[in-house]
Gaussian input, Z-matrix of N, CA and C with variables (Angstrom, degrees):
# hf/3-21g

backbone

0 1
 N
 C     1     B1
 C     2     B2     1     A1
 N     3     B3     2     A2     1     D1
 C     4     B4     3     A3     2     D2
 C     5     B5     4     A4     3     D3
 N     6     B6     5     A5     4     D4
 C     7     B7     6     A6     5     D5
 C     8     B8     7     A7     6     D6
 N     9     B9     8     A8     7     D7
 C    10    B10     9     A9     8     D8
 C    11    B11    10    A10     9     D9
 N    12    B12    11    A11    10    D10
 C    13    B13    12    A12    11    D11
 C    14    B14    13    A13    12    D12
 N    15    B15    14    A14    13    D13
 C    16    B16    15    A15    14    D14
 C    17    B17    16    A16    15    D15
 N    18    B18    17    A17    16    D16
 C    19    B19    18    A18    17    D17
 C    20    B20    19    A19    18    D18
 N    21    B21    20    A20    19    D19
 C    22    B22    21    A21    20    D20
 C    23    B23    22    A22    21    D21
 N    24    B24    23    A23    22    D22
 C    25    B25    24    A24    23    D23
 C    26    B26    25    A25    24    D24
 N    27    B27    26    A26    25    D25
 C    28    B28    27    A27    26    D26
 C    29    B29    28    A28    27    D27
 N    30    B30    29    A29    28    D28
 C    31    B31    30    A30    29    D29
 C    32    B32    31    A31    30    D30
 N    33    B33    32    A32    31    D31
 C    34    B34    33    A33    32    D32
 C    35    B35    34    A34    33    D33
 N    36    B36    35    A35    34    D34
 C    37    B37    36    A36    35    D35
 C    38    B38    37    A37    36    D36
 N    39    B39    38    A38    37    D37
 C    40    B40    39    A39    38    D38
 C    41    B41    40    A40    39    D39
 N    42    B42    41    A41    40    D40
 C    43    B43    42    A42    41    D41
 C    44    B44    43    A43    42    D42
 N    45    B45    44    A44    43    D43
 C    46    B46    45    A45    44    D44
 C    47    B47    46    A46    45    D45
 N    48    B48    47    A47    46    D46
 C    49    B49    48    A48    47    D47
 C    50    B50    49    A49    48    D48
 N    51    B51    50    A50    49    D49
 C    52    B52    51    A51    50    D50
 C    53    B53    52    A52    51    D51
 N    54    B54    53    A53    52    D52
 C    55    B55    54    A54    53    D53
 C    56    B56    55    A55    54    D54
 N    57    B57    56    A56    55    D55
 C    58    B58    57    A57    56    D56
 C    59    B59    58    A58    57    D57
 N    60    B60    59    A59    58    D58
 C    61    B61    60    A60    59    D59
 C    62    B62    61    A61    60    D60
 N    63    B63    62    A62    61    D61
 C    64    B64    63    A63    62    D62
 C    65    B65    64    A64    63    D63
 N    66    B66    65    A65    64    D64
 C    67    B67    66    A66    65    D65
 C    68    B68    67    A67    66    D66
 N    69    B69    68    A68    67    D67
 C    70    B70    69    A69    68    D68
 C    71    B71    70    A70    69    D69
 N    72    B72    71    A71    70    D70
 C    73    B73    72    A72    71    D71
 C    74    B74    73    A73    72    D72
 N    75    B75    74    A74    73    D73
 C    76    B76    75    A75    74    D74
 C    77    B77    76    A76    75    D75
 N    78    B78    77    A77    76    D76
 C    79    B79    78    A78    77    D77
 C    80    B80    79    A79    78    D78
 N    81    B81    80    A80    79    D79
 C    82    B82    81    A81    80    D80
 C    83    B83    82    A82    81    D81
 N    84    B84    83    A83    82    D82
 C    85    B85    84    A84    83    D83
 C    86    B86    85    A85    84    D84
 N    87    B87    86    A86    85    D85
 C    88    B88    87    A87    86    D86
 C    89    B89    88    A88    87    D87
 N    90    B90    89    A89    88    D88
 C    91    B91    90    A90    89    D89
 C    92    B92    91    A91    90    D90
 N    93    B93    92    A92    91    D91
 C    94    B94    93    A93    92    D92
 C    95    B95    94    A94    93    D93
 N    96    B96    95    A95    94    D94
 C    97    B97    96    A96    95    D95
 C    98    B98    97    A97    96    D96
 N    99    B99    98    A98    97    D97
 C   100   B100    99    A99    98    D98
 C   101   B101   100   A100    99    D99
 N   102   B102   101   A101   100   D100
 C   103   B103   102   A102   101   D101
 C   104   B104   103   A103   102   D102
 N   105   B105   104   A104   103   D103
 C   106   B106   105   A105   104   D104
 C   107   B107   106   A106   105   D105
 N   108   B108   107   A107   106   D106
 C   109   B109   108   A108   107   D107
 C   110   B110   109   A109   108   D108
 N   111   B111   110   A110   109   D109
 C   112   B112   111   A111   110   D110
 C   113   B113   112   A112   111   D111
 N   114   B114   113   A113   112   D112
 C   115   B115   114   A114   113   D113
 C   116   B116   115   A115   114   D114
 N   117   B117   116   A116   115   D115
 C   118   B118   117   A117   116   D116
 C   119   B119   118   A118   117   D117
 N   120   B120   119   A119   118   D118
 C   121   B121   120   A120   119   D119
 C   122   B122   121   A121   120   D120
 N   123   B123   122   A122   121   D121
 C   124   B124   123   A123   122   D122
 C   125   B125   124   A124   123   D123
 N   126   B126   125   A125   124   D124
 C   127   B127   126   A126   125   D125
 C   128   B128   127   A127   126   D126
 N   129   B129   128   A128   127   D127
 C   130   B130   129   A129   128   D128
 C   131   B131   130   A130   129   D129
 N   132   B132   131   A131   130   D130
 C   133   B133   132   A132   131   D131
 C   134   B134   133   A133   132   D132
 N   135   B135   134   A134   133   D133
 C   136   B136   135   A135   134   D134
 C   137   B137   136   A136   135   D135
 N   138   B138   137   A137   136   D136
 C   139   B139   138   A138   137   D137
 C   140   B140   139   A139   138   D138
 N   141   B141   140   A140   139   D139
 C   142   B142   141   A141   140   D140
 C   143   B143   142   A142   141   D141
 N   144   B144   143   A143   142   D142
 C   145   B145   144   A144   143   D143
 C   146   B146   145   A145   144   D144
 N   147   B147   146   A146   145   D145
 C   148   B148   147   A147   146   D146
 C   149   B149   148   A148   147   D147
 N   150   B150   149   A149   148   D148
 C   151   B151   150   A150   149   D149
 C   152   B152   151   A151   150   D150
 N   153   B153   152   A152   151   D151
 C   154   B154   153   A153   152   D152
 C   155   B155   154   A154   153   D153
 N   156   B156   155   A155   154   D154
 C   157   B157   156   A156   155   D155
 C   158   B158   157   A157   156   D156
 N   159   B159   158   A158   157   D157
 C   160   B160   159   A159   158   D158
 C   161   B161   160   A160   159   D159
 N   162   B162   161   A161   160   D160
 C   163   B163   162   A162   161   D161
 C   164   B164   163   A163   162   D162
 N   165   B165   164   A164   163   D163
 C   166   B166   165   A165   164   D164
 C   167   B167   166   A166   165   D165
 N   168   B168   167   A167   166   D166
 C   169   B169   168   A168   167   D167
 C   170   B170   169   A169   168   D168
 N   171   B171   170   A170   169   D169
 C   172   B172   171   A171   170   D170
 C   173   B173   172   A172   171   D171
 N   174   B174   173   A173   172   D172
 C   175   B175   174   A174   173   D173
 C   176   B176   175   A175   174   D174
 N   177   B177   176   A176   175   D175
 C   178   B178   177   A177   176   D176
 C   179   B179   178   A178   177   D177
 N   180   B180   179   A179   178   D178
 C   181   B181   180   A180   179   D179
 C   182   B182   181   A181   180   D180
 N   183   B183   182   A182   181   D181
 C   184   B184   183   A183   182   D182
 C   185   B185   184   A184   183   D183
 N   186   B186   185   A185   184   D184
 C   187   B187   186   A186   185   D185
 C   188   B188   187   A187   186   D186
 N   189   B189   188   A188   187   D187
 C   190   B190   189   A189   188   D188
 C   191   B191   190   A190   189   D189
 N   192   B192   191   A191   190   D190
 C   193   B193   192   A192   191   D191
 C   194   B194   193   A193   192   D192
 N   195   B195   194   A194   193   D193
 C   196   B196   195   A195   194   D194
 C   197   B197   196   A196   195   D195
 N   198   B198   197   A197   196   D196
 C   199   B199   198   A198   197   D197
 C   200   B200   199   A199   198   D198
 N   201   B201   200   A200   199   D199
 C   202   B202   201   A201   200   D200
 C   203   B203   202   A202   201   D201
 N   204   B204   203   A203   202   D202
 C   205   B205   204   A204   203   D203
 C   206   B206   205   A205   204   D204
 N   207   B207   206   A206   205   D205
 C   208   B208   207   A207   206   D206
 C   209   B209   208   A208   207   D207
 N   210   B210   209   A209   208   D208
 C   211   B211   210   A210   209   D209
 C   212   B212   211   A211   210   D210
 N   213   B213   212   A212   211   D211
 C   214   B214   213   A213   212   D212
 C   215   B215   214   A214   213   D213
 N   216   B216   215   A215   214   D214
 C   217   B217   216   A216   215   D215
 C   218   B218   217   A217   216   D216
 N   219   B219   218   A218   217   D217
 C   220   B220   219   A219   218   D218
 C   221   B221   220   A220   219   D219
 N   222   B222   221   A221   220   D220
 C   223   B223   222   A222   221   D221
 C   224   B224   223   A223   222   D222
 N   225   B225   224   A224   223   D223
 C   226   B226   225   A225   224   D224
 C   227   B227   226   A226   225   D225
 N   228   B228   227   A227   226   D226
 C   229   B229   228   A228   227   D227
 C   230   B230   229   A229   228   D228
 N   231   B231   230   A230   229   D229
 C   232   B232   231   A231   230   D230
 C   233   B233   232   A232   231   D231
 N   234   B234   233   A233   232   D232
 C   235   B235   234   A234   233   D233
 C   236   B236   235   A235   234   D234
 N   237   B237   236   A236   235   D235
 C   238   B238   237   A237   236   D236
 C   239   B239   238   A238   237   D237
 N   240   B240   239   A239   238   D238
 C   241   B241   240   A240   239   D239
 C   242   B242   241   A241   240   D240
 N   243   B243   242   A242   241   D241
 C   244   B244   243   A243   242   D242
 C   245   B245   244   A244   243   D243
 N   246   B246   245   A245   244   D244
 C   247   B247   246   A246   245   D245
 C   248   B248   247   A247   246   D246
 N   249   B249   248   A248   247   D247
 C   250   B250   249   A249   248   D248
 C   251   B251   250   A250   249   D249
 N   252   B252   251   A251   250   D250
 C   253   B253   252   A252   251   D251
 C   254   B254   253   A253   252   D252
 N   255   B255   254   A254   253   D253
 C   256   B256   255   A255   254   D254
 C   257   B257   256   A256   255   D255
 N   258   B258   257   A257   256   D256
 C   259   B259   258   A258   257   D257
 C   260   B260   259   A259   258   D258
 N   261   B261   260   A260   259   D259
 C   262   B262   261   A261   260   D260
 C   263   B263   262   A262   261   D261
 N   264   B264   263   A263   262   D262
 C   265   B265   264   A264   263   D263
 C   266   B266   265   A265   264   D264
 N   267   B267   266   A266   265   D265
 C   268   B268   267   A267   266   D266
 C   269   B269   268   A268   267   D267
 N   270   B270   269   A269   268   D268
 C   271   B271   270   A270   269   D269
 C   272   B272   271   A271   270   D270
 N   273   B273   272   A272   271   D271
 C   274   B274   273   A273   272   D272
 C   275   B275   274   A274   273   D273
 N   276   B276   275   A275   274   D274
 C   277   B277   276   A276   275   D275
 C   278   B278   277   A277   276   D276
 N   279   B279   278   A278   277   D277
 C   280   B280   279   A279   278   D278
 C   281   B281   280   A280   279   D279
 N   282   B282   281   A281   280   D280
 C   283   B283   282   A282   281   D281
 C   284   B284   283   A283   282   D282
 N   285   B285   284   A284   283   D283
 C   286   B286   285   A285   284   D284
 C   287   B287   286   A286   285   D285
 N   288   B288   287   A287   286   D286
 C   289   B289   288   A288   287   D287
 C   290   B290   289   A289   288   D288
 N   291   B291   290   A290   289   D289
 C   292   B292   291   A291   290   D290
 C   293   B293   292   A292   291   D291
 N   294   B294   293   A293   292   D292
 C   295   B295   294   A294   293   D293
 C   296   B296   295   A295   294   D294

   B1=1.4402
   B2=1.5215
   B3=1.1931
   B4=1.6831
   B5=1.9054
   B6=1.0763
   B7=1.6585
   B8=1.8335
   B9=1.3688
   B10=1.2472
   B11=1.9909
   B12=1.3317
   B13=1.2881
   B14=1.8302
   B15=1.2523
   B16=1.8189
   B17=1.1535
   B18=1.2440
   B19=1.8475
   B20=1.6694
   B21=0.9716
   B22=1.8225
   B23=1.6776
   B24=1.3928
   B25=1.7027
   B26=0.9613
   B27=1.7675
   B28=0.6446
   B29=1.5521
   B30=1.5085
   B31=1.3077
   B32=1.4652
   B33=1.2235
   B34=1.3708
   B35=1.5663
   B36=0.6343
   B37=1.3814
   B38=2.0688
   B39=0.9663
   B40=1.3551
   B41=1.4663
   B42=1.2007
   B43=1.8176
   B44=1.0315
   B45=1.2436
   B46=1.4175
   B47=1.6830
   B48=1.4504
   B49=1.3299
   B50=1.4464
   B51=1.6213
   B52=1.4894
   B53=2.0124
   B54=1.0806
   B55=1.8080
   B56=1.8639
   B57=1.3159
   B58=1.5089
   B59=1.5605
   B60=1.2931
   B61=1.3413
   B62=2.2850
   B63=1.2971
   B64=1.4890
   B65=1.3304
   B66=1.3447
   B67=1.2598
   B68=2.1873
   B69=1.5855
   B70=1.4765
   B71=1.6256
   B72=1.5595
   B73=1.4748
   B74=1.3645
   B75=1.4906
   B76=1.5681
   B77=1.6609
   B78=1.5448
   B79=1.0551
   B80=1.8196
   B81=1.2422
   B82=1.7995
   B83=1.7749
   B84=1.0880
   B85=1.3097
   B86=1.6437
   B87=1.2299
   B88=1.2707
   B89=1.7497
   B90=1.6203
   B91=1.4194
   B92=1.6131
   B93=1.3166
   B94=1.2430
   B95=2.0016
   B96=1.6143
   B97=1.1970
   B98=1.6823
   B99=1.1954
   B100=1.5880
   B101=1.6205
   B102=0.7961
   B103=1.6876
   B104=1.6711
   B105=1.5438
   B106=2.0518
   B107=1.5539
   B108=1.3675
   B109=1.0732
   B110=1.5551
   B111=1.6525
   B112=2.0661
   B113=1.7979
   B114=1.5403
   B115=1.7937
   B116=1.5977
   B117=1.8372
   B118=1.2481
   B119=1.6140
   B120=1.8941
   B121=1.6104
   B122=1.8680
   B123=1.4390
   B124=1.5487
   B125=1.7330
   B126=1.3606
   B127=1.6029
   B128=1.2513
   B129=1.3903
   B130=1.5128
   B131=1.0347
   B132=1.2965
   B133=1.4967
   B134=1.8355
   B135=0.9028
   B136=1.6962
   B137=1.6729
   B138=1.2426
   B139=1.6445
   B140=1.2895
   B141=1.5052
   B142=1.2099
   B143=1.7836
   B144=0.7899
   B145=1.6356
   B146=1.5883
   B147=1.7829
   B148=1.3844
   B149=1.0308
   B150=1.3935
   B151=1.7855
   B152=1.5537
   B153=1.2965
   B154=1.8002
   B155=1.7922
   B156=0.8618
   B157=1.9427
   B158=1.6439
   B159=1.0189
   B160=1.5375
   B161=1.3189
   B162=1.2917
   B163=1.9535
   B164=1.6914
   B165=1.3532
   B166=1.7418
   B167=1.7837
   B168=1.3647
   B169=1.8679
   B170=1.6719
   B171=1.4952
   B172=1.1830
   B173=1.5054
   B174=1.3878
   B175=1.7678
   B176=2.1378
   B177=1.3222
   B178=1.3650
   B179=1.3363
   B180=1.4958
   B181=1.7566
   B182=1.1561
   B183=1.4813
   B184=1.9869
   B185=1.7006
   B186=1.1586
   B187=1.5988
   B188=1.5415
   B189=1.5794
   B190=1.5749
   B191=2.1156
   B192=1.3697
   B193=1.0248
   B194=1.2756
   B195=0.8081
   B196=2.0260
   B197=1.4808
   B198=0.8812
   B199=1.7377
   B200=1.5417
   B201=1.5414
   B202=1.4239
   B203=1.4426
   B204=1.8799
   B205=1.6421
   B206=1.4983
   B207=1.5898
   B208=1.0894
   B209=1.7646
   B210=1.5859
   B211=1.3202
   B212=1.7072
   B213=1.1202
   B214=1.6795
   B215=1.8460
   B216=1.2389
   B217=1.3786
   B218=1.8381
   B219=1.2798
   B220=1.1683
   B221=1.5115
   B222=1.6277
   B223=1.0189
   B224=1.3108
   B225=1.7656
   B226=1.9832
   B227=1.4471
   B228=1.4853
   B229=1.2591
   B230=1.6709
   B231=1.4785
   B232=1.3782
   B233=1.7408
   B234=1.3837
   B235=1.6442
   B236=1.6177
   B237=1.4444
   B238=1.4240
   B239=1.7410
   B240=1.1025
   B241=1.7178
   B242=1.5166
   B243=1.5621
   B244=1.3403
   B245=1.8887
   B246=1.1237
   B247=1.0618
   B248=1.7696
   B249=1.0588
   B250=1.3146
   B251=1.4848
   B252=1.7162
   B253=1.6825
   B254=1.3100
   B255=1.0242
   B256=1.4852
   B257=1.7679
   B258=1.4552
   B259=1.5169
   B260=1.6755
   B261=1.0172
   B262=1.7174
   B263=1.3660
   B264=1.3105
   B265=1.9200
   B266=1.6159
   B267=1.3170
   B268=1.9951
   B269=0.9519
   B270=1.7676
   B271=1.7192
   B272=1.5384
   B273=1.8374
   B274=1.2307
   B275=1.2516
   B276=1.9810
   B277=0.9689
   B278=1.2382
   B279=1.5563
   B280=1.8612
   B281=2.0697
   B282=1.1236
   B283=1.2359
   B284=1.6260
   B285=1.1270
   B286=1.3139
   B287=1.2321
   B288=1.3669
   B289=1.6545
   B290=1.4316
   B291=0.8882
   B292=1.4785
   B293=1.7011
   B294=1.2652
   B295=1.6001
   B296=1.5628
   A1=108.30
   A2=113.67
   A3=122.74
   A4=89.50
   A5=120.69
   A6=131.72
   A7=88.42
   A8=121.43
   A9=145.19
   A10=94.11
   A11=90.16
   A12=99.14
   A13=79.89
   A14=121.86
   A15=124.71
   A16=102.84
   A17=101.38
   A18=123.74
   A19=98.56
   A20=125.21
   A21=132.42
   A22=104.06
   A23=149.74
   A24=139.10
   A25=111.63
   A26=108.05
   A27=125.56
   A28=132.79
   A29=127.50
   A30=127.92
   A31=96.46
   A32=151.79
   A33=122.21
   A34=131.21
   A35=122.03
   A36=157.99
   A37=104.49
   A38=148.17
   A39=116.98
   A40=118.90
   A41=103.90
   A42=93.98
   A43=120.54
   A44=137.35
   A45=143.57
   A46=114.57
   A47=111.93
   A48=110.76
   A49=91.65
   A50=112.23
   A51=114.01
   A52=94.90
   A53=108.60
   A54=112.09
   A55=103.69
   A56=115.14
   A57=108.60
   A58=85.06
   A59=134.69
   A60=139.06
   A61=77.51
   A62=117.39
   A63=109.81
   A64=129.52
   A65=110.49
   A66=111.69
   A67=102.87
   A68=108.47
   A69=103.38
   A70=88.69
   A71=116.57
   A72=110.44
   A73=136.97
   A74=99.62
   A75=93.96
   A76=114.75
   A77=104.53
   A78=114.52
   A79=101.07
   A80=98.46
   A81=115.81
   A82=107.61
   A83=96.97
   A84=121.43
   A85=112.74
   A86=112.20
   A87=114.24
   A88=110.72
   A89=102.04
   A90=118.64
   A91=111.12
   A92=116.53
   A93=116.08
   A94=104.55
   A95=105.16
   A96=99.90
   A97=120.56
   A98=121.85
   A99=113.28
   A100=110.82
   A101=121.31
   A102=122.69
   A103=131.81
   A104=91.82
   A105=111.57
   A106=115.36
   A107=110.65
   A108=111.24
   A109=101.61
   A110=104.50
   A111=109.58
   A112=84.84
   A113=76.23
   A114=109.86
   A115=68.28
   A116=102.69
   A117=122.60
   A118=120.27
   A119=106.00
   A120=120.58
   A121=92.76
   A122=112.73
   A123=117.00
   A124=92.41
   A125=122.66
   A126=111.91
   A127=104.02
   A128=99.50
   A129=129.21
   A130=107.77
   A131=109.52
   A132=133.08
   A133=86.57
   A134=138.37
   A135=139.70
   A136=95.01
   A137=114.54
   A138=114.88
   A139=99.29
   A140=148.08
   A141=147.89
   A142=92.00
   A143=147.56
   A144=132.11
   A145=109.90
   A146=114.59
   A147=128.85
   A148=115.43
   A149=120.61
   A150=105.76
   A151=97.35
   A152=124.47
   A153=112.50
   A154=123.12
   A155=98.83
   A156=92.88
   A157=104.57
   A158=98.40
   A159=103.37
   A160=113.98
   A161=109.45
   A162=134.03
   A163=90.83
   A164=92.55
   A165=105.67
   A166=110.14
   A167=112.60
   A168=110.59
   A169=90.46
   A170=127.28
   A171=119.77
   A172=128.58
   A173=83.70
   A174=98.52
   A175=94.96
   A176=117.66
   A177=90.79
   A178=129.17
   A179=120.22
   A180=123.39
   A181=132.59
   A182=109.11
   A183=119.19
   A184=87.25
   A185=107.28
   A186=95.81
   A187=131.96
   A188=99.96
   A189=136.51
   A190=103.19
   A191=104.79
   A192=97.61
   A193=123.05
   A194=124.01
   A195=137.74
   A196=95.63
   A197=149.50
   A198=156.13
   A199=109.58
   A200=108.75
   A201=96.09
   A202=124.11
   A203=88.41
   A204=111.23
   A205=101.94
   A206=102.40
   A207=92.32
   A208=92.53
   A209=114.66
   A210=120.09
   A211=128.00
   A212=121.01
   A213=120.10
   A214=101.37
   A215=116.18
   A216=97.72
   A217=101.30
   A218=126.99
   A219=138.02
   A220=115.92
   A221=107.71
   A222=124.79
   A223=113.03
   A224=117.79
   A225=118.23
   A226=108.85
   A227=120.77
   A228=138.87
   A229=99.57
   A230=106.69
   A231=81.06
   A232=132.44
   A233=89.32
   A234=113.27
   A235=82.37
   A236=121.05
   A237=121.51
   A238=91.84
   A239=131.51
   A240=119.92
   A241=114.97
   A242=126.45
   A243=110.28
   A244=94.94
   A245=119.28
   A246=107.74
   A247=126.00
   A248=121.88
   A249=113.24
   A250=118.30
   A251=108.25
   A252=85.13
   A253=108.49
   A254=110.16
   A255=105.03
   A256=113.04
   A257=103.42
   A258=125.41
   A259=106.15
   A260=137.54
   A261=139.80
   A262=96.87
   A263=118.02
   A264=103.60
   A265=110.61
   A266=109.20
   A267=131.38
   A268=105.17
   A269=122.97
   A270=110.03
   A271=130.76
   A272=98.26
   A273=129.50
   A274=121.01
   A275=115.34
   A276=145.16
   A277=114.14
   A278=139.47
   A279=114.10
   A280=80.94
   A281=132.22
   A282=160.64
   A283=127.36
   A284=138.35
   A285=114.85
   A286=103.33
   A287=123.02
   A288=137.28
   A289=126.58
   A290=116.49
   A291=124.18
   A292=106.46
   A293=92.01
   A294=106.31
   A295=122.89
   D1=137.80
   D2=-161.57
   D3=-91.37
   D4=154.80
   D5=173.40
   D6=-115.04
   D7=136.20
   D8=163.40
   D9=-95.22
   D10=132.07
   D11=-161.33
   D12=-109.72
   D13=164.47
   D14=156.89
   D15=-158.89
   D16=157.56
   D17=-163.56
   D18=-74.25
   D19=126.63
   D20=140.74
   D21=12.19
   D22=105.60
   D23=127.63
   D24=-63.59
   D25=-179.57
   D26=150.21
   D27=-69.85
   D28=143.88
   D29=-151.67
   D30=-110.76
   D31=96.19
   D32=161.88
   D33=-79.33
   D34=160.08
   D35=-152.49
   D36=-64.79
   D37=95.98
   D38=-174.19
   D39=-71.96
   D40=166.96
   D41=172.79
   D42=-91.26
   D43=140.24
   D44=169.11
   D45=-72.95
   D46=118.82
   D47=-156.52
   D48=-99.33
   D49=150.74
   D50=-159.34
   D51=-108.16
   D52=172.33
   D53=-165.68
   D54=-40.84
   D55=-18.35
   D56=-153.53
   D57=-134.83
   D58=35.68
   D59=109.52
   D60=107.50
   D61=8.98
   D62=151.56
   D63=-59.95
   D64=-176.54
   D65=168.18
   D66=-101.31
   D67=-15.92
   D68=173.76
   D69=113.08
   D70=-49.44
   D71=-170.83
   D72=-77.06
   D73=29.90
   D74=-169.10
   D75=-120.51
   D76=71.91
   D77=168.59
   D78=-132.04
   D79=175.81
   D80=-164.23
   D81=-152.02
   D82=152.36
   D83=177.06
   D84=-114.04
   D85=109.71
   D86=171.27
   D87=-115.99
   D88=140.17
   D89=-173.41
   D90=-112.49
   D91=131.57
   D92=-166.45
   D93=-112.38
   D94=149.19
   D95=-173.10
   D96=-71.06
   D97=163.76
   D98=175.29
   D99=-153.30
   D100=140.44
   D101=178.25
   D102=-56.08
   D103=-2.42
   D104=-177.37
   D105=-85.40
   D106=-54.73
   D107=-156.21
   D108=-99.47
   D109=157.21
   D110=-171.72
   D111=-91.61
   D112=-179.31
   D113=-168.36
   D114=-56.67
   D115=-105.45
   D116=-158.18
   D117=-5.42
   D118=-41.14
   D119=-170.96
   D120=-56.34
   D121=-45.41
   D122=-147.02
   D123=-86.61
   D124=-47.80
   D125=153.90
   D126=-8.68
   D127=-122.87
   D128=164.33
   D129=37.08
   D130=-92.26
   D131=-143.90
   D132=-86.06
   D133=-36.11
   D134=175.02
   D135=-50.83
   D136=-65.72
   D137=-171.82
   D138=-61.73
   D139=-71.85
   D140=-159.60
   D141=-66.52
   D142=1.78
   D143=177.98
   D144=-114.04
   D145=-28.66
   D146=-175.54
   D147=-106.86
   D148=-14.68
   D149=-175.31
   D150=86.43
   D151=-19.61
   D152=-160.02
   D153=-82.28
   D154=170.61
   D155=-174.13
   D156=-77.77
   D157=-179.93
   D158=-168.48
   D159=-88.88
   D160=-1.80
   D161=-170.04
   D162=-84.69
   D163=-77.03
   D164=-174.69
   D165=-46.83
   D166=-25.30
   D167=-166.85
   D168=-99.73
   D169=-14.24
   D170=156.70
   D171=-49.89
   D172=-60.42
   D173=-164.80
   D174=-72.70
   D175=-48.28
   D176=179.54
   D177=-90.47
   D178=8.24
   D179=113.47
   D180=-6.76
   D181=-65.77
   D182=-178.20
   D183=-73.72
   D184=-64.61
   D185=-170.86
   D186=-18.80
   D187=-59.34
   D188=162.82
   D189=-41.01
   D190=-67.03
   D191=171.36
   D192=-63.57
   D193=-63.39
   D194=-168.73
   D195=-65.23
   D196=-71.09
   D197=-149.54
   D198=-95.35
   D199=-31.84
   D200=173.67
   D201=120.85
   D202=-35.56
   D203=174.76
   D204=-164.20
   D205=175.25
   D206=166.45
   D207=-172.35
   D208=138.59
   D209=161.20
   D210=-45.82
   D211=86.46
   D212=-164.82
   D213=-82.53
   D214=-26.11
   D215=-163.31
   D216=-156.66
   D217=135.06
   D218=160.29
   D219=-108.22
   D220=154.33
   D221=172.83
   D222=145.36
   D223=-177.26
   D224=176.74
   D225=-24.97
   D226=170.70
   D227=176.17
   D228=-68.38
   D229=-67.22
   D230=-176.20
   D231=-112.55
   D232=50.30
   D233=163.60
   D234=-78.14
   D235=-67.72
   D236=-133.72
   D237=-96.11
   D238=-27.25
   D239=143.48
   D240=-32.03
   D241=-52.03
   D242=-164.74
   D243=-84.60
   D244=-52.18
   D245=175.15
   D246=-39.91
   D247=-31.13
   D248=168.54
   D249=-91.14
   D250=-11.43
   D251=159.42
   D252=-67.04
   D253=-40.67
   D254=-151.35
   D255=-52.17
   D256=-49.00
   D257=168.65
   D258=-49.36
   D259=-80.77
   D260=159.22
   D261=-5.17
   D262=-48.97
   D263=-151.24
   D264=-62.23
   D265=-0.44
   D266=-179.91
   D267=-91.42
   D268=-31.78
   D269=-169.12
   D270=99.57
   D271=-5.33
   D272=125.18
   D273=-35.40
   D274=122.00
   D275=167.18
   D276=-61.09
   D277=117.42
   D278=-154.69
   D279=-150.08
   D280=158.32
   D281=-153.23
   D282=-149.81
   D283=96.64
   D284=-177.21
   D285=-123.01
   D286=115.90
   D287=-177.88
   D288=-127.34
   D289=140.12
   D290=177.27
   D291=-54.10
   D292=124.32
   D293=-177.95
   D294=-61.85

């Protein structure tokens, strides 16, 4: 009997299923627009609250402006709890809801 040999993949990771058969990460932070704070202010405080690049806190910037709001960040309850204090501490309108 011949053995089929195959090269090394990639392995992923499984998910850890949370009491109610989630993965835990499905909550979001949504930021609403307001007439106080500048672009740059709402940057900012998006990267220092998300971890995210300055590309991604751009574009859901315009969002914020143009649309009104916009979902900046997913993940656990209180991943996205600290992330919206952090965002609030500007005076930013901030939301954290189950996705």
């Amino acid at each position: 009997m011949e053995r089929l040999m195959s090269l090394p993949g990639t392995v992923e990771a499984p998910e850890i299923l949370d009491s109610m058969g989630g993965t835990g990460d499905h909550w979001i932070v949504t930021v609403y627009n307001n007439e106080y704070n500048t672009w740059d202010e709402v940057v900012g405080i998006l990267m220092a609250a998300t971890g995210c690049t300055e590309e991604e806190a751009d574009m859901e910037t315009w969002e914020v402006d143009n649309l009104g709001k916009s979902v900046v960040h997913h993940g656990s309850q209180e991943i996205c709890e600290t992330a919206a204090e952090i965002i609030a501490q500007i005076g930013i309108r901030v939301e954290v809801s189950e996705e």
